[in-house]
N, C-alpha and C positions, 0 to 999 in steps of 0.2 A: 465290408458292409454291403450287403444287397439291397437295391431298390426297385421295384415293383414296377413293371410299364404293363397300363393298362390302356383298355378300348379308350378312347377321347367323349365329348360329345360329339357327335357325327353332325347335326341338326336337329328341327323341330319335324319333329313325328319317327325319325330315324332312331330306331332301338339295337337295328344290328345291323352286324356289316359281317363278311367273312375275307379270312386271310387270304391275299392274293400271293404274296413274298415277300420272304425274311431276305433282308439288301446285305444282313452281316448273319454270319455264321458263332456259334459261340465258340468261345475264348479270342474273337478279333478284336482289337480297341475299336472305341466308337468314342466322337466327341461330344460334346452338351450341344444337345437338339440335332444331335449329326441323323435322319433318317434312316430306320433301323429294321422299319415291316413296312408294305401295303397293304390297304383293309380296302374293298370294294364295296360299295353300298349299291344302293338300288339305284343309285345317281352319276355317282364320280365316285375317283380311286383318291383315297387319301394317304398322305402319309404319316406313320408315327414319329416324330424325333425321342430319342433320350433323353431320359431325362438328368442324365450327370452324364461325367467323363469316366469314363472305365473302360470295361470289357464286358461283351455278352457273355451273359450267364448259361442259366437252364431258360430252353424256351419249353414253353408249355403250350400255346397255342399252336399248333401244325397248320401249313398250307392245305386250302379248302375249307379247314373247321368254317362252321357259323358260331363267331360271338357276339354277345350282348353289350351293350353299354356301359362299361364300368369295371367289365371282365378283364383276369390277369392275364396279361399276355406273354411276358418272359422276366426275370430279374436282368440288371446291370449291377456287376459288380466294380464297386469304385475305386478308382485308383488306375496306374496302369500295369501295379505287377499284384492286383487283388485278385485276378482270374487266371495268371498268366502259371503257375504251378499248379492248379488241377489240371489246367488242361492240355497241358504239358503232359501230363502223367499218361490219360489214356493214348495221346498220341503216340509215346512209346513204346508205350505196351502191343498198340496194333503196330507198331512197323515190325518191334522185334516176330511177333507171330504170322506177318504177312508177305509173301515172294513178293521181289522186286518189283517196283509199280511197272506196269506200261505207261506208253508215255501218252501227254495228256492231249484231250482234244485241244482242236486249237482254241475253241470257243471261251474252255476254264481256264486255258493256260495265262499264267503271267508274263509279263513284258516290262521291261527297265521304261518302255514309255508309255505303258498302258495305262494307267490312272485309274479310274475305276471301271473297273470289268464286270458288276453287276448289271447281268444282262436279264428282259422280263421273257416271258418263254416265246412270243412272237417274234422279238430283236433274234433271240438266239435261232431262232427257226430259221429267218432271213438270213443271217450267218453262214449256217450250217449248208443250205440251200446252193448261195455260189460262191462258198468256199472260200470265205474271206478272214483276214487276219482281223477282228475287233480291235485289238490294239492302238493300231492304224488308220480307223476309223474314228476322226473328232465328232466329238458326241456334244450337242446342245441339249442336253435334257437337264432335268435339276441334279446337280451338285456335277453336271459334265457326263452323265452318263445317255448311254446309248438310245436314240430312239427309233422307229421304224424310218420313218422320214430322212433321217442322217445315213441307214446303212443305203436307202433307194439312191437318195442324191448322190453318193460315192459309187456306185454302179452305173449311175446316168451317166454322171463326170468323168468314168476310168479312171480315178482315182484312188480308187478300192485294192490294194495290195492281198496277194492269194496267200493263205494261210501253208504256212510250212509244212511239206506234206512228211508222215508218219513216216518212221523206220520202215522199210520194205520187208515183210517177214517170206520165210521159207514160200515156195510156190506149192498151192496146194497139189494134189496128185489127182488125176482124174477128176477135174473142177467140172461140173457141167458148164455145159455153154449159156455164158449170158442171155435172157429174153427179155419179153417187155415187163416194165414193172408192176404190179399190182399189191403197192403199197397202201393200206390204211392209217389214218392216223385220227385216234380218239380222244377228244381234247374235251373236257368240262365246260361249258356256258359260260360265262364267267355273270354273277347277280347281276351288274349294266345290261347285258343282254338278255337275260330273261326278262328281265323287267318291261323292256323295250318290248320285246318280242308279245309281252302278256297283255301291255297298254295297246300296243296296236293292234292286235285280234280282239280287245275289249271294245277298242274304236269302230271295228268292223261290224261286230257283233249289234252294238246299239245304238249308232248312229243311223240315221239314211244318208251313206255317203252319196255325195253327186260331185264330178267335175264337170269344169267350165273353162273352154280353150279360148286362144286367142292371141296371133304376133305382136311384137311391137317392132316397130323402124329405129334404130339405135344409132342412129347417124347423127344425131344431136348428139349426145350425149357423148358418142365416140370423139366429138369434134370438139366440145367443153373438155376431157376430160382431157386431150392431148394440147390442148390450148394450155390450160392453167394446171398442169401435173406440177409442176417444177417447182413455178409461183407455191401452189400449195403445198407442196411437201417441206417445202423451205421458208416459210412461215408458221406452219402448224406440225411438222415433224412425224407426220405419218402419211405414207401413200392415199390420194384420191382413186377412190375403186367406182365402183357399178353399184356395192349397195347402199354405201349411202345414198343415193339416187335415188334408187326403192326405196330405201325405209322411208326417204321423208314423202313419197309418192304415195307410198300405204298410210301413213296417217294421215293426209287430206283425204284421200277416200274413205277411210275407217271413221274420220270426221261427218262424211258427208251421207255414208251408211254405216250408223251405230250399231246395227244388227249382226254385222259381220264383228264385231268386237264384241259382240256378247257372249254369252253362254247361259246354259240349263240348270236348274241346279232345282230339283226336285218338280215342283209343279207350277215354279218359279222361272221367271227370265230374269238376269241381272244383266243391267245395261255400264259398261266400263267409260266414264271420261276422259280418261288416262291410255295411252297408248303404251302397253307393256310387247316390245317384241323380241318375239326368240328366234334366235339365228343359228343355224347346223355350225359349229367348228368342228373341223378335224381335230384327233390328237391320236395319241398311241394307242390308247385302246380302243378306239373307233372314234364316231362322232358322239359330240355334246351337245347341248343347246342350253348358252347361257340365254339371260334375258336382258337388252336393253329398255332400263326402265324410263317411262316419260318420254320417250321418243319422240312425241309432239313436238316438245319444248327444245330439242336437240337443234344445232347447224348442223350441216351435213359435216362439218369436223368434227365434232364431237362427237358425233355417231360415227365414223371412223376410226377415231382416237380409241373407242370403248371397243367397235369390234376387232382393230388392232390389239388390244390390252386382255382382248380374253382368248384370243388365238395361242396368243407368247405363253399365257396362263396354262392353257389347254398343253402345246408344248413341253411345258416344264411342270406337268401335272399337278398344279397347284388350285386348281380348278375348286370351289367350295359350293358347299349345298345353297348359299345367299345365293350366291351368283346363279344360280338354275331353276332357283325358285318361284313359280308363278307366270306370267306369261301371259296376255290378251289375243294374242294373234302370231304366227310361225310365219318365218321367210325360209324356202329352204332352196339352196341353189347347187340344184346338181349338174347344172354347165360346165363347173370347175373339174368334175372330172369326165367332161364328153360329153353327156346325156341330152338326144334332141328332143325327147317327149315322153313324159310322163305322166301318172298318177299319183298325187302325194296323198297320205295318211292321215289325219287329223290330229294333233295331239291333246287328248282331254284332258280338260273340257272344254276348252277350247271350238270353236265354232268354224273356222276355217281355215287352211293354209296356203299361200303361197307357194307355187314352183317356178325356179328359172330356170334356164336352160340353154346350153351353147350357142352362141352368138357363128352363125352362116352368113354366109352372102349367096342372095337369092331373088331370081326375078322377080321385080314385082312391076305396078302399072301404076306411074303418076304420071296427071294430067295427060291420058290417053298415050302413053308413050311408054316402053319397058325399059324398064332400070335394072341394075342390079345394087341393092341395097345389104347394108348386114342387118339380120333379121333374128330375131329369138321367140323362140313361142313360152308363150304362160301359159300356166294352171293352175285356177283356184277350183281344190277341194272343199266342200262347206257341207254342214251337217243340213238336210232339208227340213230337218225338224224346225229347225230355227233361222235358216236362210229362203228367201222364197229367190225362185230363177230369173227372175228380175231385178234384187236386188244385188245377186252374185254377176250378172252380168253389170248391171250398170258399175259397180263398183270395180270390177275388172278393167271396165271400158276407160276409167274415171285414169286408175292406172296408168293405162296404154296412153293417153293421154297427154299425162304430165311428163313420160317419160320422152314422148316424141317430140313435145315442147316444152325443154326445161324453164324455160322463163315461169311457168306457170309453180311452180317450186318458190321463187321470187316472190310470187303478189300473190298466189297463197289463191288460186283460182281452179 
């Protein structure tokens, strides 16, 4: 008996998504809810499970299609030997009519300790690149498979074993001599990034973007955070970072200018009570931004614990449309990978975003005298429509503020 695996509901206002990769090939067993395609929406990549134990069927959706909601996407035949004699059959048929295989890349190959070897086309690219055994490589991602992150860290580490290199065939004859390479490679957009790519040229387009700079001294902060790391992680079971810091910094300021929390909405301002913030997480297919909601009301653990819990999320691609949905105001910190100054984007509708940025140590001059301090520079991008430069600065300043004196985090000043 065959059963039917179709699109899911993805979320509200989400109708389609398009196939990113089938994880099983047909005739492979697959367990009940074992992960079997990825579908990529305008948001995040989600995954299908099974809906029984069998083996894949006929798939009918192809990698790339755009389907709709509700659309069939492949049979599962039930059982474990209800698939396993069709497709037995044509595999014969192609071996008897096909010359001996060559032997396999290392990337497809199987391995007695490989586990699962479904790689997405980026992992494999990475792979492929410097020559490494996947096998080899332990994989954190969901159900243990490979992520970008796992094959870099095994490269950093040297821990990364070189993939068994091919039979050495005959020496060509008159080979040209090697040059430099001028290789292309044409890969499809994947929906996450178009989308992205459309939002922010929208933002461009009809916003009046302006930024607004500004250091802060992170000497406080550096000095709480190495003071009580320990205490707090062994109490509350997730590392003290830098943003909690900011988030709770941003909502007393986002307190004390509501405008910067607002946004447009026709010929309308709507003013937000509630602190909704969105934070850049990395994952495999680029960045996300969930949203921690109420962040007002958050301790700075709790606002850790959350951006911990969507990172791991991000990680293991389980990432859902609730979690990205909506949003008051964006933190985006790209210090984490280098970056000393920038211009961030807005994300609509949204009215303005935070940038952080690598943490230097750098001259500065207190009470007449030059220091050398660690120092980060900010930038808040705001829409002028709805920001005036008085209130982007104060509210920046408000920032730089609390971060230089955490106490002020405390009494809420």
């Amino acid at each position: 008996m065959a059963t039917e695996v179709k699109v899911p509901t993805l979320g509200e206002s989400v109708t389609e998504a398009t196939v990113g990769q089938w994880l099983k090939k047909p005739g492979e067993a697959v367990a009940l809810d074992e992960p079997i395609v990825s579908l990529e929406t305008d948001k995040v990549a989600v995954d299908v499970p099974s809906p029984v134990a069998g083996t894949l069927g006929d798939i009918v959706a192809k990698e790339g299609e755009t389907v709709n909601v509700g659309a069939l996407l492949a049979y599962v035949n039930e059982g474990a030997a209800a698939a396993a004699a069709p497709a037995a059959a044509p595999a014969a048929k192609a071996e008897a009519a096909a010359p001996a295989p060559a032997a396999s890349a290392p990337a497809a190959s199987d391995d007695d300790d490989g586990g699962n070897l479904t790689l997405s086309p980026a992992v494999r690219r990475l792979v492929l690149e410097h020559g490494l055994d996947p096998s080899k490589i332990k994989g954190t991602g969901k159900d243990g498979r490979l992520t970008k992150d796992d094959v870099m860290a095994a490269v950093a580490a040297g821990t990364a074993k070189a993939a068994a290199a091919a039979p050495a065939s005959a020496p060509a004859v008159d080979a040209p001599a090697a040059g430099p390479s001028r290789k292309q490679e044409r890969v499809k957009m994947t929906r996450l990034r178009q989308t992205v790519a459309k939002r922010l040229k929208e933002a461009q387009n009809n916003a009046a973007l302006l930024t607004t700079y500004n250091d802060v001294d992170m000497t406080n902060v550096i000095e709480a955070r190495a003071k009580y790391k320990d205490l707090f992680e062994k109490k509350h079971g997730v590392r003290l970072g830098f943003m909690g810091f900011f988030t709770k910094a941003v909502c007393m300021a986002l307190k004390d200018i509501p405008g910067v929390n607002a946004q447009i909405e026709g010929d309308e301002i709507v003013y937000n009570d509630f602190c909704d913030i969105s934070v850049a997480v990395s994952a495999p297919n680029g960045l996300v931004v969930p949203v921690i909601r109420n962040a007002e009301s958050m301790s700075i653990a709790t606002i850790e614990k959350t951006i911990g819990n969507f990172g791991k999320k991000a990680k293991e691609g389980t990432m859902t449309m609730e979690d990205m949905k909506g949003g008051t105001f964006t933190i985006s910190n790209g210090g984490v990978f280098g970056s000393l100054l920038s211009s961030p984007i807005i994300n609509p509708p949204q009215s303005a975003v935070l940038g952080l940025h690598r943490i230097e140590d750098r001259p500065v001059v207190r009470n007449g005298q030059i220091v050398i301090r660690p120092m980060m520079y900010l930038a808040l991008s705001y829409d002028h429509r709805m920001v005036d430069g008085r209130e982007a600065v104060t509210f920046l300043v408000a920032v730089k503020n609390a971060i230089e004196d955490p106490t002020r985090l405390l009494i809420d000043l």
